[in-house]
N, C-alpha and C positions, 0 to 999 in steps of 0.2 A: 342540498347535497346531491351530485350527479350521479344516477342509478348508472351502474355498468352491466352489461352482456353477462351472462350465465354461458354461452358459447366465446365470450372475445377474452381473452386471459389482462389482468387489468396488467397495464405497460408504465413500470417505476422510471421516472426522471432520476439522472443520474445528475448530482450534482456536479458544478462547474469546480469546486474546493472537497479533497476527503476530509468526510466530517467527521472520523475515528481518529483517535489518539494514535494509531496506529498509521494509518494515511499522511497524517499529519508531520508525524518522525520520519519517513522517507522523504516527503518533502523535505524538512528543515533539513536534514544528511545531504542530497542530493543537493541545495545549493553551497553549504558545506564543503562539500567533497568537490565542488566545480573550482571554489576560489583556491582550496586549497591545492588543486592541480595546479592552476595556471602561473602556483606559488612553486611548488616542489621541483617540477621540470628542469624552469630555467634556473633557481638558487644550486641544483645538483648538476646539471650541466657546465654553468657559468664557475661556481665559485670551487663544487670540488669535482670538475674536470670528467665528469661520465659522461660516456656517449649518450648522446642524442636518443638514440631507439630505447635502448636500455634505460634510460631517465623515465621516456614515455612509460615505459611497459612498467618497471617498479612502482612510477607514482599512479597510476592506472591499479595499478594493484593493491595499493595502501589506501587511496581515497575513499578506492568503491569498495572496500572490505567493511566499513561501517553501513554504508548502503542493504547488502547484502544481509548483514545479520540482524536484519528486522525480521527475515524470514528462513534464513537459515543461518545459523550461529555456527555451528561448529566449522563450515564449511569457509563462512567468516573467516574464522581464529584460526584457520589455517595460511589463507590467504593472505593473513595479514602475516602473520610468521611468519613465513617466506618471504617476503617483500624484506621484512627486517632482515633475514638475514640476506639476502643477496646486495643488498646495497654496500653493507662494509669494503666487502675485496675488489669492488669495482673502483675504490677511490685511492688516488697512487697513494704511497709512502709519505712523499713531501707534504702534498695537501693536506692528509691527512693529521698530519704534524702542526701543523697551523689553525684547523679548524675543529672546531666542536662534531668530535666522535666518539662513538661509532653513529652517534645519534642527530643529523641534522636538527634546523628548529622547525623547516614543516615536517621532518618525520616525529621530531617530538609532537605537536601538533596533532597530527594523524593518528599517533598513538594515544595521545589521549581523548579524542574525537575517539575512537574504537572502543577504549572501556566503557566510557560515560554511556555508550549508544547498548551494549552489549548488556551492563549492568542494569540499566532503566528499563529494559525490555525483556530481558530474558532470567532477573533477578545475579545476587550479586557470586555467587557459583561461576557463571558463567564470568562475568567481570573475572573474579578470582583468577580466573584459567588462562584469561587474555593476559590479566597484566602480569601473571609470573611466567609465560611465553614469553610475552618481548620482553619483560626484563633478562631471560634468560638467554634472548638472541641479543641483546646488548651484553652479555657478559660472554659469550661464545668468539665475539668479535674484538673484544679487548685480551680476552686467549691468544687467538689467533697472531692478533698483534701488539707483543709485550711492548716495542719499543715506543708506541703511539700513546702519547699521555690519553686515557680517558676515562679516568676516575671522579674528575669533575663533573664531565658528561653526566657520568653516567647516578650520580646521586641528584643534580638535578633534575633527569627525567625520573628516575625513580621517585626522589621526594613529590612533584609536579604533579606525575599522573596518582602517583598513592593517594594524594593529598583528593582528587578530583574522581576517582574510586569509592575513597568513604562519601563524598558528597552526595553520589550518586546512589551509594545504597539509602542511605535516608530518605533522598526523593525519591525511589523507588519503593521504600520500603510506605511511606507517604502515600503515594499514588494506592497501592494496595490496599491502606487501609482504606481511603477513600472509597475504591470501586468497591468493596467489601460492604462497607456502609451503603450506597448508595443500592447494591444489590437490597440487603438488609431492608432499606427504607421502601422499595421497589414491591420486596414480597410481601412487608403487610401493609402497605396501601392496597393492596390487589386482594389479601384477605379479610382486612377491614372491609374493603367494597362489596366482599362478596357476600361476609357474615350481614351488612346490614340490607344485602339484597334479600336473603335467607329469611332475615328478620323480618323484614317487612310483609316477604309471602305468605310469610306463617300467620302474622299477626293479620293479614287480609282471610285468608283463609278460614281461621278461628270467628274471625267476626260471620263470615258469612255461613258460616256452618250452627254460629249458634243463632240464628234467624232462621238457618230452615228446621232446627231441632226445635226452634219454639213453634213453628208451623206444624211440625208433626205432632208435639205434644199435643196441639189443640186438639189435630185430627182425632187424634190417638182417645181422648177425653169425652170428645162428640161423638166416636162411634161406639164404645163404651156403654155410653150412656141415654145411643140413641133409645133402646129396650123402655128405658122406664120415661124418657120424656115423648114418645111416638104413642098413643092407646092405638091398641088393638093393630099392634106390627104384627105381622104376616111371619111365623117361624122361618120362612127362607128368608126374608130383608131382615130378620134378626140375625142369622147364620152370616150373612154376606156384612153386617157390623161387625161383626166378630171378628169376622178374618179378618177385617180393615184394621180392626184396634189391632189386630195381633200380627201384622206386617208391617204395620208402625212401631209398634214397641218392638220389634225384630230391626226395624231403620236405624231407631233409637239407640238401639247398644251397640250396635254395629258405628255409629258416628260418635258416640264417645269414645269407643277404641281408636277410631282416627284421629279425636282430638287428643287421646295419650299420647298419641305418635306424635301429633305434632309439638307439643309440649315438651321442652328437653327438661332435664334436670336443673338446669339454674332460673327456671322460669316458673311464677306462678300463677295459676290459675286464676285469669280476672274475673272475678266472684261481682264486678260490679254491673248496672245494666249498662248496655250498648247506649252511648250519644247518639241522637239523630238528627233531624231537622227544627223541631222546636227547642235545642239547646244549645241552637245560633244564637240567640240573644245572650244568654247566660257567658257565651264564649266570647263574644264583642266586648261585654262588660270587663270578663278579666283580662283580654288584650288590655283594655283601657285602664284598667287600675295599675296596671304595668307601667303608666306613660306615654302611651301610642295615641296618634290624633287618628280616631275611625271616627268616619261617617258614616250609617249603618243605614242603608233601608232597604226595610223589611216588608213584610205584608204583614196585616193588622193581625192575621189568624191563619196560619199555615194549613191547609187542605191536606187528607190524610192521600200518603203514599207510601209506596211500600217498605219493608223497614230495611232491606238491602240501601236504596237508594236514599234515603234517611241519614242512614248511618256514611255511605260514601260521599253525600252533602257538606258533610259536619265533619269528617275526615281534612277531606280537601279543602274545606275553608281554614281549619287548624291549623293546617301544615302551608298552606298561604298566607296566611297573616303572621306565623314565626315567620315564615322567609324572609316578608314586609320589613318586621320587627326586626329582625338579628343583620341582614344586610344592607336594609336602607333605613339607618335610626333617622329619628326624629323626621321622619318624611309622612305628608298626610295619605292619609291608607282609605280607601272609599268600597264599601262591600255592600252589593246590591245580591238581592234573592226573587226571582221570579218561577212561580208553579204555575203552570196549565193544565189543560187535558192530557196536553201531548209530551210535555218536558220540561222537566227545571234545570235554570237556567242563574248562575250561580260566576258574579265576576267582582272579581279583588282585585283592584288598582294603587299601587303606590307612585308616589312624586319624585321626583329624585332627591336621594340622601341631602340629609343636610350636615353630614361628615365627609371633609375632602376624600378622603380615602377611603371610603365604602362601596363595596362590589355590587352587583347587580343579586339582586333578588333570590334568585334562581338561573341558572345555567339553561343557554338551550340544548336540545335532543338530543343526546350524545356525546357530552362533555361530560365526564366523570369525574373532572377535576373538580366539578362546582357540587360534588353530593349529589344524594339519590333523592332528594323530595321531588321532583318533575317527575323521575321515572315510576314513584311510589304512586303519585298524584293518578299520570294514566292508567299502572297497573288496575287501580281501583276504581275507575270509571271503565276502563275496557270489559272487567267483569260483568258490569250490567250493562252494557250496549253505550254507555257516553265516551264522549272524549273531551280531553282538553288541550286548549291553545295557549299555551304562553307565548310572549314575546315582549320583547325591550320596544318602550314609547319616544316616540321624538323627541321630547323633551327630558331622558334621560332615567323615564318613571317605568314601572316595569305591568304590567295587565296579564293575569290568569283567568281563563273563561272557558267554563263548563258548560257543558248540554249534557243533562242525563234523560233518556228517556222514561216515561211515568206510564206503564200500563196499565191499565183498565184495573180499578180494584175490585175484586168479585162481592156479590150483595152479600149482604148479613142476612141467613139463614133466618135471624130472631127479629129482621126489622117490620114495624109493624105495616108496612107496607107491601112485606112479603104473601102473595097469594095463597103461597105455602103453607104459612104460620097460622097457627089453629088464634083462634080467632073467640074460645070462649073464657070468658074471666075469669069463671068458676072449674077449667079446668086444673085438676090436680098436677101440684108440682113435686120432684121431689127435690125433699129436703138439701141431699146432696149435693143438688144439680148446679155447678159452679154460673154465675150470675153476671152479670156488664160492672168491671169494675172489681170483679174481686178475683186475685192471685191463681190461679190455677196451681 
């Protein structure tokens, strides 16, 4: 995707076709109104005897009045009303007598090119308005001239264009509801994406908050209770545990009030523990008992890291192996896990579908049309320093690959290799004193 200038304004290509419904309607009028010139002229010239200029200028006037009220209507139904009536008394007596009046057939034509265009566009009000105008400048010019049969005329254009009037409001009325819908479907696609962007932050959030409220608990526990597991603490390093336990428990309430906030009313509090890294296998399993062909390998015994990154391991393989699963069925799926010093490293491979019509995996960076699991995926490796690469294989199959960085775990205070750690076997414990293995 090409980064553009923050100084150079980005520059829209104009299409070579308008690609609005709108665009679209002046074209289709505009060659419309061209054949029907080249029609109206010479038939009112030739057959009912108007000069020449006057031919031009009325059928000039009539053609491009549909033109015209794509963007101004009224201005339209005027112009075309005038055209109708100035044609009648331009046509002698005798011709008159002989030929269909007061209404030629390209001004019948014109005239209902005018509704149809007026009514589609501007709703059928405006239609309305037009076609009881020229029916009324066809009835003004059969006034005018009693002796000129044109009663025939003039129910044929009347029936003609009425008939192409109702047409028109239905496909108008048609189109409306369309865009209507289409708006409709527009605004909750756009809140649907947003609620489960919402979603997603809240639930990343929730998780990482309650990893570091279990970090504080500890603190909170161990300094507590440094008094009775420390002999002969110094009253000031008992003072300075004190305040530690009691700016932790100050952390503590002050982060479950942020987890009410994050918690709306239709949601409930997940009372279970956080998944991490060693409940990749257990997740492979029930990929698999689903139907999915994984091939899993693992390491024999996962080395401890921290429980953010744990927990964003086990995330992200989750929500990789459904993508596998729900977009490319029956495709073999290969999930590899590597821990080091420095980083685990965590890639989910599927084959291409073996359903003709199966979509790819996951969407890349910026498609919204393919869902949020990509965008979910980095949101939650960007919090603790990794990132991930997706992208479609040669072969059709799709590869997701993590790097999460693994920092230094701090030593255990109670390992017996601690310098620190008192060292007699016989000293006294207390009873209290929560233990390796039991619940805090």
């Amino acid at each position: 995707m090409a980064v553009k200038s923050a100084h150079s304004p980005a520059r829209r290509t104009r299409p070579a076709w308008p690609n609005d419904r709108r665009g679209w309607m002046i074209a289709v009028l505009s060659a419309i109104a061209l054949v029907l010139f080249s029609v109206l002229v010479p038939v009112h010239a030739a057959a009912y005897l108007v000069p020449v200029p006057f031919a031009i200028l009325v059928g000039a006037a009539a053609v491009t009045a549909p033109v015209l009220s794509v963007r101004f209507p009224k201005s339209a139904i005027a112009l075309f009303t005038a055209a109708a009536l100035l044609f009648p008394p331009t046509v002698p007596a005798a011709v008159a007598a002989t030929a269909p009046f007061p209404w030629s057939v390209p001004m019948l034509l014109a005239f209902a090119v005018m509704v149809a265009a007026v009514t589609l566009e501007h709703g059928w009000r405006f239609g309305l308005a037009q076609f009881g105008l020229g029916s009324l400048a066809g009835l003004v010019a059969a006034a005018v001239y009693p002796a000129v049969p044109s009663a025939n005329t003039l129910i044929v254009t009347t029936a003609v264009v009425g008939g192409i009037y109702l047409v028109a409001v239905l496909v108008a009325s048609r189109l409306r509801v369309g865009a209507e819908l289409t708006r409709e479907r527009e605004l909750t696609a756009l809140e649907q994406s947003r609620r489960q962007v919402v979603e997603e932050r809240t639930r990343i959030a929730r998780e990482l908050h309650d990893v570091v409220a279990h970090g504080m608990s500890l603190i909170q526990v161990q300094a507590s209770t440094a008094r009775y597991r420390v002999p002969d603490l110094p009253a000031d390093a008992a003072r300075e545990f004190d305040e530690i336990a009691q700016t932790a428990r100050t952390g503590l309430t002050e982060m479950r009030r942020l987890l009410g906030v994050l918690r709306t009313e239709d949601q409930t509090a997940e009372l279970a523990p956080q998944q991490g890294l060693r409940d990749i296998p257990a997740l492979v399993e029930s990929v698999r008992r689903a139907g999915a062909d994984v091939e899993a390998a693992l390491p024999a015994s996962f080395p401890p890291v921290p429980d953010a990154v744990g927990i964003t391991a086990f995330r992200v393989a989750q929500e990789a192996l459904s993508n596998a699963v729900r977009h490319a069925p029956g495709a073999p799926i290969a999930l590899s896990v590597e821990v080091d010093a420095v980083a685990l490293r965590l890639v989910v491979r599927n084959g291409p579908s073996a359903a003709p019509d199966a979509a790819p995996p996951t969407a890349p960076a910026g498609a919204a049309s393919r869902g949020h699991g990509l965008v979910g995926m980095r949101e939650r490796a960007a919090l603790v320093g990794g990132s991930v690469d997706a992208a479609a294989d040669p072969d059709g199959g799709w590869t997701v690959a993590v790097v999460l960085p693994v920092p230094p775990m701090p030593p255990d205070p109670h390992s017996p290799t601690d310098p620190h750690a008192p060292t007699d076997p016989h000293a006294p414990t207390d009873p209290h004193t929560p233990t390796d293995g039991e619940p805090l």
